[in-house]
C-alpha positions, 0 to 999 in steps of 0.5 A: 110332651107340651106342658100345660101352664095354668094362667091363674087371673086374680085381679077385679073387685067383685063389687056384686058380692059386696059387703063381704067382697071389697077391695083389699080382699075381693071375692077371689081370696074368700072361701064362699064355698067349701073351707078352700077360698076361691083361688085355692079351688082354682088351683086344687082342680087341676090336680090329676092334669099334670100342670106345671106349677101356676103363674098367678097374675093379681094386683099389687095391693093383694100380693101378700093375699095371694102368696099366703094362699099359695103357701095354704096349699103347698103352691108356694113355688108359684109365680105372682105377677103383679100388676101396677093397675088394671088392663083387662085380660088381654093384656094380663094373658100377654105377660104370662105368654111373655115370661113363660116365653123367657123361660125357654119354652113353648106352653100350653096356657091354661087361662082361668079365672079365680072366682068360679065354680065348678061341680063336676071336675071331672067333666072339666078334665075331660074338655080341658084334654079335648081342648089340649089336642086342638090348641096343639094344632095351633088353634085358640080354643074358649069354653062353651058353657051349655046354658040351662037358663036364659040368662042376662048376666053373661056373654054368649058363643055362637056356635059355628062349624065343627071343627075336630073335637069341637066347634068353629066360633060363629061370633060372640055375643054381649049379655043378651036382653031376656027376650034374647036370652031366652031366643039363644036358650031355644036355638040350641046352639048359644053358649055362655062365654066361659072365660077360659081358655087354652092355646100355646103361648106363641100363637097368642103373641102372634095373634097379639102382634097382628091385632092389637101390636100397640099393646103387646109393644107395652107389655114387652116394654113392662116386662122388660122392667120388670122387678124380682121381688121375694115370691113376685114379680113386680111390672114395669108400672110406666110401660105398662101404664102406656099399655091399652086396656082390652079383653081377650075377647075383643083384642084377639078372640073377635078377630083371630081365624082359628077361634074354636070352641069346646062344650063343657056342662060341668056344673060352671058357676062365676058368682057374679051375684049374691042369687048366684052363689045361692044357686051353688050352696046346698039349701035347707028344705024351704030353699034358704041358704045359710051360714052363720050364727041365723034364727029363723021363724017362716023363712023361704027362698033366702040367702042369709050369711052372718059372719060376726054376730046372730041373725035373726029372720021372721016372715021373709021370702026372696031375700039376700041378707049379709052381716059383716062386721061394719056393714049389713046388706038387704036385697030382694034376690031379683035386685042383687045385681044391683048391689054395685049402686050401693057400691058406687054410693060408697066410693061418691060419700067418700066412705070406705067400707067398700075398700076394706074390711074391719079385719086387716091382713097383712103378710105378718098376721091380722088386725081388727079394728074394734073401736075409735074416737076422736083421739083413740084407737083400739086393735086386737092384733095377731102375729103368726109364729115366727113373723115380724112387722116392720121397724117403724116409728110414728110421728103423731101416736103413742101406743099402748101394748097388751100381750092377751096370749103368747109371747111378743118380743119388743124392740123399744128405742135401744131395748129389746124384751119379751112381754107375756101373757097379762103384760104390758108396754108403752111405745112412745110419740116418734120412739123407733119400735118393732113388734116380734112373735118369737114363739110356736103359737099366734101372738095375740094382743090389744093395741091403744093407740092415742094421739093427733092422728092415727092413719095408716099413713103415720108409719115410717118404715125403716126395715121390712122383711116384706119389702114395704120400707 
């Protein structure tokens, strides 16, 4: 029987969710609904398919993201491939085809983005082995989604002929004006383009070599350099720099002769915005959305997310409002689509707030960055149990160590100690030092760091047990 393979794509930005989505930890790694982060829901709906264990495809900068994740639901098997940069879609699909391939077989590729939503699991069962028996028969099979709004903010199918189970694919159409939209929601016969889709992986290749030979020749090339690292599997970056960037869509579904479409009404939802992720919360008797430390007084229609401190709303309708930590965002719902102007704003000032978030994760724990000044910075760090950050040292900062609960073991120039809880160290300018949690608990202490400089860019690594030295 031919294995299904989920193809997990965990790559992009997700810059509409900003403040919450950045760039070092963008929407697919976050938990906005339920306790599970997107790309854990992702994986846990396939249970009951009897898949294979997934290939995750994800950018280099989020590969410790994805692995802890992994590890959260017991996935830690695996495989991360990670992409130098980004090409689109078609290529990523490629590379999970290719290794799959290597592996000595013939899968069945379950393509899935990381980021959506959706409700009725079993429905979506039900389409994926209707999708199964046609993709055995060699055809491409995408996911229609049955529209219940004329929406601007996707890509539609056009439905064609029948074809066993499903339906031949008349065209794909680009986010429609609203008067279309609302033309394809009164035809009957447009569907949301989904993003997903099934087929074996040997038919993709082909279809690859026969449209698009330049790019599937860069990925063959990519692989081919590939490097085995810990959980990861590192790209060829130089091939696969040469390598187009294209979607799926345009590089193989457009042209292919055996494009068919399965209908799936199960409740999709991809949060490309801030009103999308109001539709798919549960809302109080007003129509508000909330989560977090929220005050309201004559309060309707709104989505309101505190994540670090009280908010308080009094006489607002139709609003988007989100605190993190560093940043606050206001919108009307009808402009969050918008939201990436301000995105766009950051990166030409130079800013970084849409890069990263105060908190800062790394394959050994967290840090936050809770204040600074000219010469000074304070961080609260946490260590997981068991975890050691690299052997390191700096050339323009001392710092200053306080254990706030558990146990640090320390490596200092030649020595080597334990500090507890209420006690202290010193790490000198240029002194090669270790931090270490020995213990069974999370190791929490404040960092003072103090000097001429104090960028990230200011560490020399000499050992690292993840590979960054």
């Amino acid at each position: 029987m031919t294995a299904i393979l989920p193809v997990v794509l965990a790559g992009g930005s997700g810059t509409r969710l900003w403040p919450l989505s950045r760039e070092h930890k963008p929407k697919q790694f976050l938990p906005l609904v339920g306790p599970q982060t997107m790309l854990q829901q992702t994986i846990l709906r396939l249970d009951g398919l009897n898949c294979r264990t997934p290939f995750v495809i994800c950018n280099e900068q989020h590969r410790f993201l994805a692995a802890e994740q992994l590890r959260q639901i017991d996935q830690g098997e695996a495989s991360i491939l990670l992409e130098p940069m980004g090409r689109n879609t078609a290529p990523a699909i490629a590379l999970a085809a290719l290794q799959a391939i290597t592996q000595g077989d013939d899968p069945l590729l379950l393509v899935l983005a990381a980021d959506h939503v959706i409700a009725d699991v079993p429905a979506f069962h039900q389409a994926i082995m209707r999708a199964r028996v046609l993709a055995l028969n060699g055809h491409l099979v995408t996911f229609g989604i049955v529209p219940d709004r004329a929406e601007t903010g996707y890509g539609y199918i056009e439905r064609g002929s029948p074809v066993a189970d499903g339906w031949g694919v008349a065209r794909f159409v680009e986010k429609p004006d609203a008067q279309q939209a609302a033309e394809y929601l009164a035809a009957g016969r447009y569907y949301w383009n989904s993003g997903m889709f099934l087929f074996k992986a040997s038919r993709y290749l082909a279809e690859l070599e026969q449209h698009r030979p330049d790019m599937l020749a860069a990925c063959k090339a990519a692989l081919a350099d590939a490097i085995h690292d810990l959980d990861f599997i590192r790209i060829g970056a130089d091939a696969f720099g040469q390598c187009p960037s294209d979607s799926i869509d345009y590089a193989v579904m457009e042209h292919t002769r055996d494009a068919v479409m399965i209908t799936l009404d199960a409740g999709w939802n991809d949060l490309g915005a801030w009103a999308a992720l109001g539709d798919v919360l549960d809302g109080d008797g007003n129509g508000n959305c909330l989560h977090g430390d929220v005050l309201m007084d004559g309060v309707s229609d709104s989505l309101i997310h505190a994540e670090s401190r009280l908010v308080a709303a009094v006489g607002i309708q139709g609003l988007v409002v989100v605190e993190t930590k560093d940043a606050v965002l206001v919108a009307g719902k009808e402009h969050v689509q918008n939201v990436k102007r301000i995105v766009d704003q950051l990166k030409d000032s130079g800013r970084t707030e849409h890069i990263r978030h105060r908190d800062a994760y790394r394959p050994w724990g967290v840090y936050d960055c809770i204040g600074s000044g000219d010469r000074y910075q304070v961080k609260k760090i946490t260590v997981k149990p068991g975890a050691k950050l690299s052997v390191q040292k700096h050339h323009h900062r001392a710092e200053h160590w306080v254990v706030v609960s558990g146990t640090a073991r320390v490596t200092n120039g030649e020595k080597t100690y334990l500090v507890t809880e209420n006690e202290s160290t010193y790490i000198p300018i240029g002194q090669v030092h270790c931090l270490e949690n020995p213990g069974v608990i999370p190791l929490e202490l404040i960092e003072v760091q103090s000097g001429t400089y104090l960028g990230e860019d200011d560490i020399v690594r000499l050992e690292d047990r993840y590979g960054r030295a």
